[in-house]
N, C-alpha and C positions, 0 to 999 in steps of 0.2 A: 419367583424371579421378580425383583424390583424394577419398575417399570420408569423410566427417565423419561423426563420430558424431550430432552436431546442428548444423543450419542456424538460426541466427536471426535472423529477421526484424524489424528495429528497433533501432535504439541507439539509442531512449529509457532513460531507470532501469530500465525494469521488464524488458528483451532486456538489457541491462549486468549487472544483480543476476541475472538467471538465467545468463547466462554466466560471469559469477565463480564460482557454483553449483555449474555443470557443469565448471567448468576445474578448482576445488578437487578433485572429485572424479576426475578424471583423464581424463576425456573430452572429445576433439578438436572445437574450435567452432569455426565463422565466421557472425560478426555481419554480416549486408549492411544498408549504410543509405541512404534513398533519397536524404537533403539530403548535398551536399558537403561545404557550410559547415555550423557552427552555428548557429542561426538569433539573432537579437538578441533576439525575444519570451523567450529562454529564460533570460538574466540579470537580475536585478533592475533595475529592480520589478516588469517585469509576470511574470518566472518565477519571482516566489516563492510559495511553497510552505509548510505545516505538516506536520512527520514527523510522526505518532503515537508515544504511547510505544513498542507494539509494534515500530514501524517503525526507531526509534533504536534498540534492546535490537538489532534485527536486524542495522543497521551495528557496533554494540559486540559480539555475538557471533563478528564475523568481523575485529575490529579495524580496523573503517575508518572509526568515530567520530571517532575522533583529529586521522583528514586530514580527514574532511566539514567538522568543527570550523575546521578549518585555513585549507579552501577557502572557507568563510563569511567568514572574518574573525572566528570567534564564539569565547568562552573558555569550556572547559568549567566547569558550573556545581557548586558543592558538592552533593552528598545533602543532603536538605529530607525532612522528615517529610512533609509537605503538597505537594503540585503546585502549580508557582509560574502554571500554563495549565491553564485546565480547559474555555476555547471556548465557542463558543456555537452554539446554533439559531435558525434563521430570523433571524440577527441580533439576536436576544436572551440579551447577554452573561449567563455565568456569574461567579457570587462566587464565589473561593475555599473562602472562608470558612464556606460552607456546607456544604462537601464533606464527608459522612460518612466517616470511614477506617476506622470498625467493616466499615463493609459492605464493605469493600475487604481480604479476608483474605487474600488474596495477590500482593498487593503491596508488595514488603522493597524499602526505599529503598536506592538504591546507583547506582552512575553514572550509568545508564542507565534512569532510570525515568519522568520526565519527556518530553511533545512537546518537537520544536527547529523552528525556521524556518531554512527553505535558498532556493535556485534552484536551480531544475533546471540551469542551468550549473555550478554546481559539483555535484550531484551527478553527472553523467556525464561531469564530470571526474576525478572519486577512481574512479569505479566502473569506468572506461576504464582508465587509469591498470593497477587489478588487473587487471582483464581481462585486460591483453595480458601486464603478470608471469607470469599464472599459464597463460600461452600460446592466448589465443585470440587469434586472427586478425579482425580487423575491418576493412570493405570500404566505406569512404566513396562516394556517388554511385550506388550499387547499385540502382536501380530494381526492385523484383521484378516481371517481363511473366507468368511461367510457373510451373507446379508441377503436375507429372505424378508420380502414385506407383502403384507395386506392392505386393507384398505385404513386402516387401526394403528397399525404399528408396524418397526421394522427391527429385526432379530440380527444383533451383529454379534458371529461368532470370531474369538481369538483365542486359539487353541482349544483347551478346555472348558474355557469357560463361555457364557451367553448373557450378552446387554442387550435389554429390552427397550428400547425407544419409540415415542412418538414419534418421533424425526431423525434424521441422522444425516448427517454433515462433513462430506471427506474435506478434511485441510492435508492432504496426506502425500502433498508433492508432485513433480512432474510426472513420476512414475506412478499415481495414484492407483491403489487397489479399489478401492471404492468408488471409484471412476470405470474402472473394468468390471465388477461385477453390478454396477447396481446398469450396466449397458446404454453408457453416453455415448452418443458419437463424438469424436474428437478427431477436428479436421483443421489441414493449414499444409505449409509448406517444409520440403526437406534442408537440409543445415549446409549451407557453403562455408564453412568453416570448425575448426575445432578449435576451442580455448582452454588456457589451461591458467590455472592460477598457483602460485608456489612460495614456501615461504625457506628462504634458502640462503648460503652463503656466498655469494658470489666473489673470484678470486681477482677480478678487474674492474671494479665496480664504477674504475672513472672511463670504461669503454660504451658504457649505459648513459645516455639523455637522460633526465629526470624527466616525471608525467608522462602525460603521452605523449606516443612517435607513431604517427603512422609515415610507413615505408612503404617498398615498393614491392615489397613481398608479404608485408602483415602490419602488424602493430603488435608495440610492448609495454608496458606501462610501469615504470619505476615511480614509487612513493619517496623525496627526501627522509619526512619524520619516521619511517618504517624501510631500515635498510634493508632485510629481507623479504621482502613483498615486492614479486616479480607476475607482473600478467602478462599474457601473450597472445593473438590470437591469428591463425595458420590457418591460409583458404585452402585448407585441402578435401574440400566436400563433404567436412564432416567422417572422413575415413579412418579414424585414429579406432581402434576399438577401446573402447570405453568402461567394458567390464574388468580391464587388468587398470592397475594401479601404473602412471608416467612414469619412468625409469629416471634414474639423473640422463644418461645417456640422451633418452631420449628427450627431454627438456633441454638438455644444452644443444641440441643439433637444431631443435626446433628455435632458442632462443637465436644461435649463430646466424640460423635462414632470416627468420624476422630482422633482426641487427641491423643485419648487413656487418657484424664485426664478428673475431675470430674468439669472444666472451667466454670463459670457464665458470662454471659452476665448482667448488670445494665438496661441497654436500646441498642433500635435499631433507629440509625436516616436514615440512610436509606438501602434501601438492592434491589437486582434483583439474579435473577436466570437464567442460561442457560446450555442448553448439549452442548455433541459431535457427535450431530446429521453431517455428514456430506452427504452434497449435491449439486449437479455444473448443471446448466443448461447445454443439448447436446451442446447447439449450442448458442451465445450471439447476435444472430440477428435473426429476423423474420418480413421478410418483410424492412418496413421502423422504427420498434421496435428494440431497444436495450438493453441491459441489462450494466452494472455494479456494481463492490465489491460487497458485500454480497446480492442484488438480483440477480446475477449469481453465488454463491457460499459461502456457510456455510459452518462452521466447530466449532472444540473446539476453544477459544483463546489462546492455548498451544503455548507460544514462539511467541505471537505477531503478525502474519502472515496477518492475517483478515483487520489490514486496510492497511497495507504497499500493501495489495495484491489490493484491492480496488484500493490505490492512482496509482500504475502502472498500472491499467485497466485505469485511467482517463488520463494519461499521453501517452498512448499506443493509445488509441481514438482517443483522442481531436484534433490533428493535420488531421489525416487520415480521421473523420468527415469533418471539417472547408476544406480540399481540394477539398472533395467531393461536399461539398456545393458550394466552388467555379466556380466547375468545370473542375481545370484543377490535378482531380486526374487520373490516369492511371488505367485502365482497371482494376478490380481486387482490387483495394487497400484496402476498407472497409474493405474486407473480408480475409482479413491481419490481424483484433484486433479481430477474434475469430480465427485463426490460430497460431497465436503468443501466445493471452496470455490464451487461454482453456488450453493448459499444463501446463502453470505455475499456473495455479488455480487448477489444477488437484494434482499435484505436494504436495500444501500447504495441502490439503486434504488428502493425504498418510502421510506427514510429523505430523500431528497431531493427527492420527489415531496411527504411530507411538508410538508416546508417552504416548497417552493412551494405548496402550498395555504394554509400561515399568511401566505404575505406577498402572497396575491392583492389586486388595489383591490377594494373594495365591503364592504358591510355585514356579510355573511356573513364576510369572512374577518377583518375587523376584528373583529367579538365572539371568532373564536377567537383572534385573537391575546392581547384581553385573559386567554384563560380559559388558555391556553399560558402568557403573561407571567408569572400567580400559581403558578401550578405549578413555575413553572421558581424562583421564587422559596423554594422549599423546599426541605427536606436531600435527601427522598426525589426532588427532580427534578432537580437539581444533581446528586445522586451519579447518577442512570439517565442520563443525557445523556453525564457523566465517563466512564462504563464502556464508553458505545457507541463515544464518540469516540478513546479512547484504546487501546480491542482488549483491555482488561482482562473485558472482555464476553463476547467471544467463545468459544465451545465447539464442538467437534467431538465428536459423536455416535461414541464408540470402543467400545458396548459395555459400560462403565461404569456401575454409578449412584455412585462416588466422584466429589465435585463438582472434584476438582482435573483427572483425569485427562479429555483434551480441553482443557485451559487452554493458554495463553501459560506457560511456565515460572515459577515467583518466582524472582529471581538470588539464590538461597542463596548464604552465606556462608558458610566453610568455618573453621576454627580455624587451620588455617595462613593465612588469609590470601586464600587462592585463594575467587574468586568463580565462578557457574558457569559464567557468560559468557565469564572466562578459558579453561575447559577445554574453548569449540565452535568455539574460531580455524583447527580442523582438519577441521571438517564433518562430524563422527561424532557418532552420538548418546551421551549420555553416562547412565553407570548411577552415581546415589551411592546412595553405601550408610552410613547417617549411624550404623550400627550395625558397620559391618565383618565381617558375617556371610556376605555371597553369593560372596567372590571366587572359590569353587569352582565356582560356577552359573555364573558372568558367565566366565570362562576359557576356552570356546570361541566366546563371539562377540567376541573383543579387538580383532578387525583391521578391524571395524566398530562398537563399541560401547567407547569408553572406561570404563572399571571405575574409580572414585575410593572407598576406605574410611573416612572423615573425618567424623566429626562438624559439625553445622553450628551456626553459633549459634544460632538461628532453622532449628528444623526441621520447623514448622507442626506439627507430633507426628505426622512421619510417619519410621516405619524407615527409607525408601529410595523413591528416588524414579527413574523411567526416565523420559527425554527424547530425544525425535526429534532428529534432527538440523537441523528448522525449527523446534527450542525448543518443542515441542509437548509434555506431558507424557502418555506413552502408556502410562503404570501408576504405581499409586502403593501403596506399603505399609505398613499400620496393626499391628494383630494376628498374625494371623495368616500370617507374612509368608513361611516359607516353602513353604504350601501355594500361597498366592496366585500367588508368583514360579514355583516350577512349572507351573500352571494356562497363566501368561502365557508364557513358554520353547516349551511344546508349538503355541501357537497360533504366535507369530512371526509375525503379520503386521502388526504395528504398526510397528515399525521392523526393519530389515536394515543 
């Protein structure tokens, strides 16, 4: 039996991007996936999707914006001082135009700075696509029954057959199997409502709002550019049973109650249904067992969060995995991607619990929506919403009190030209040195840490800056910079 370095469970985005991860980094994967086919919910309209910034900078660091672009149908858009998307809460659209960009210090406009909208068909097209480039092996129809481990390895049986792994990695959904047998806890709250998404003919389509409505019974969500893409979400505690497929009937009665009008449906071509069951496994490791995106953590998909949050659990991994496997990861480090990103999954879980509480019927939740509405109508509530939704927010606790270090990288700009996101198409983290002083420091971590000595245009007024190789800034240099840089050298455990 062939023994892999990683088994992954899921070729959704988030098992596809941690496979490219690990293949860039040179360790042997196979992807098992339980659907033969494609499924149709996964193409537009009902699998569409919003990337976050973070999430796109993530495809542009590994040069696969390009195709994602490609695979859409979509042209990439000029650099914009301003974000042309800035989203909304509970259905309560954001201005642009409000948007603070004082508060936004590290944010340098350049390809990749703005959200995109995709399908999940196209991305697990582009993201397959490299996968298998860069030699992983993917197992269409693969059901996972089994997963017995040792201290050595873990045996993932589907059907017939047996994948030997050093490690193994459910991406394998809400319902994940590898989540239940390899015995995580998964805890959180039960789902006040049922949603349903539909892609369908509607016979009155001028008795429908455009975008969202919330009402005093639910909310619905009509798309202009997508005449048949109808969402809805119905606080009925989650009571719909969920194993039978929405009826028309029962979608138009549900659309009528939300409405508040007397709406017909003609047909239904296709439809699904989901709550706001929210739930996060304790812990994203057990043993040589892992978790990721939504087999470590459920939620509504209120504001998108569910696969941006997935793709930075594979981005947050895949390196820290791949070191490990090498061997020359530092004591401690694995156990780094459930330290880092269980809050930020916890995080996304209140944030959408949130919103379902603004958009409850009754009194109570109507006064807060008004008192959410004016807030949100402010710089200060525009730009806090902008930060959360877009990952410009996010911080990892490194140790640090420099505010940069723990961010999302800014994509510095270099005087030749080179941006930084050009220099992580190889999966290494990279050291610039916008002063040209370190390359004798930086000279024995080469074959892991790219050295660039280059001025930037825009160099926030810092000497030099060190970046993980998931774009994470894991030091940063002001003053005193080669005390600092020694200080960080001797510890070495932030990047390898």
């Amino acid at each position: 039996m062939k023994l892999y370095d990683v088994v992954v469970v899921g070729a959704g985005p988030v098992g596809l991007f941690l496979a490219t991860e690990l293949g860039l980094a040179g360790c042997s994967v196979v992807v098992l996936e339980r659907d033969a086919e494609p499924s149709p919910l996964k193409a537009m309209p009902l699998g569409m999707r919003g990337l976050s910034a973070t999430s796109v900078q993530a495809f542009y660091r590994r040069s696969m914006l390009a195709d994602l672009q490609a695979a859409n149908d979509s042209r990439p858009e000029p650099a914009a001082e301003r974000p042309r998307r800035v989203g909304h809460f509970a259905g309560i659209m954001l201005d642009p135009e409000k948007l603070d960009l004082d508060a936004l210090p590290y944010r340098i406009p350049g390809p990749a700075q703005d959200g995109e909208m995709t399908s999940l068909a196209a991305l697990e097209e582009v993201l397959a696509a490299r996968a298998v480039k860069l030699g992983v092996e993917i197992r269409y129809g693969a059901a996972v029954t089994g997963l017995p481990q040792d201290d050595e390895s873990v045996i993932v049986r589907a059907g017939e057959e047996e994948y030997a792994g050093r490690w193994a990695v459910g991406c394998d959904g809400g319902r994940s199997v590898v989540r239940g047998l390899a015995g995580f806890d998964f805890v959180g709250t039960e789902p006040l409502l049922t949603g349903y998404v539909m892609d369908a003919v509607v016979a009155d389509p001028e008795k429908l709002q455009p975008w969202f409505n919330v009402t005093p019974t639910g909310m619905y969500i009509r798309m202009r550019h997508m005449p048949g893409y109808v969402g809805m979400m119905d606080f009925d505690g989650g009571a719909y049973d969920r194993t039978q497929p929405p009826t028309l009937e029962h979608l138009q009665s549900v659309l009528r109650r939300v409405s508040g009008t007397d709406v017909s449906l003609e047909s239904v071509r296709l439809a699904s249904s989901f709550t706001d069951r929210a739930m996060q496994a304790t812990t994203y490791r057990n043993g040589r067992v892992l978790v990721a995106g939504d087999a470590a953590h459920i939620h509504s998909p209120l504001g998108g969060q569910g696969l941006n949050t997935g793709l930075g659990d594979a981005m947050n991994l895949g390196w820290k995995l791949a070191a490990t496997i090498r061997g020359d990861a530092p004591d401690g480090l694995l156990d780094t991607y459930t330290s880092e990103r269980h809050p930020a999954g916890a995080w996304v879980l209140d944030w959408t619990r949130a919103q379902v509480s603004v958009m409850q019927p009754g009194p109570q939740a109507s006064a807060l929506q008004g008192l959410v509405c004016d807030l949100l109508q402010t710089r200060d509530g525009t730009t806090y919403v902008f930060e959360k939704l877009s990952g410009y927010g996010l911080r990892y606790d490194l140790g640090s009190e420099d505010p940069l270090v723990g961010r999302n990288a800014p994509d510095f700009e270099l005087t030749d030209g080179r941006r930084l996101g050009d220099l992580m198409t190889d999966g290494r983290g990279v050291l610039l040195d916008f002063t040209g002083t370190l390359r004798d420091q930086a000279t024995p971590w080469e074959n892991s840490i790219r050295y660039v000595g280059l001025p930037a245009t825009n160099d926030l007024g810092y000497d030099a800056v060190l970046v993980r190789p998931d774009g994470v800034v894991a030091w940063a240099g002001e003053r005193d910079f080669e005390h600092a840089a020694s200080t960080w050298w001797r510890g070495r455990r932030v990047v390898v």
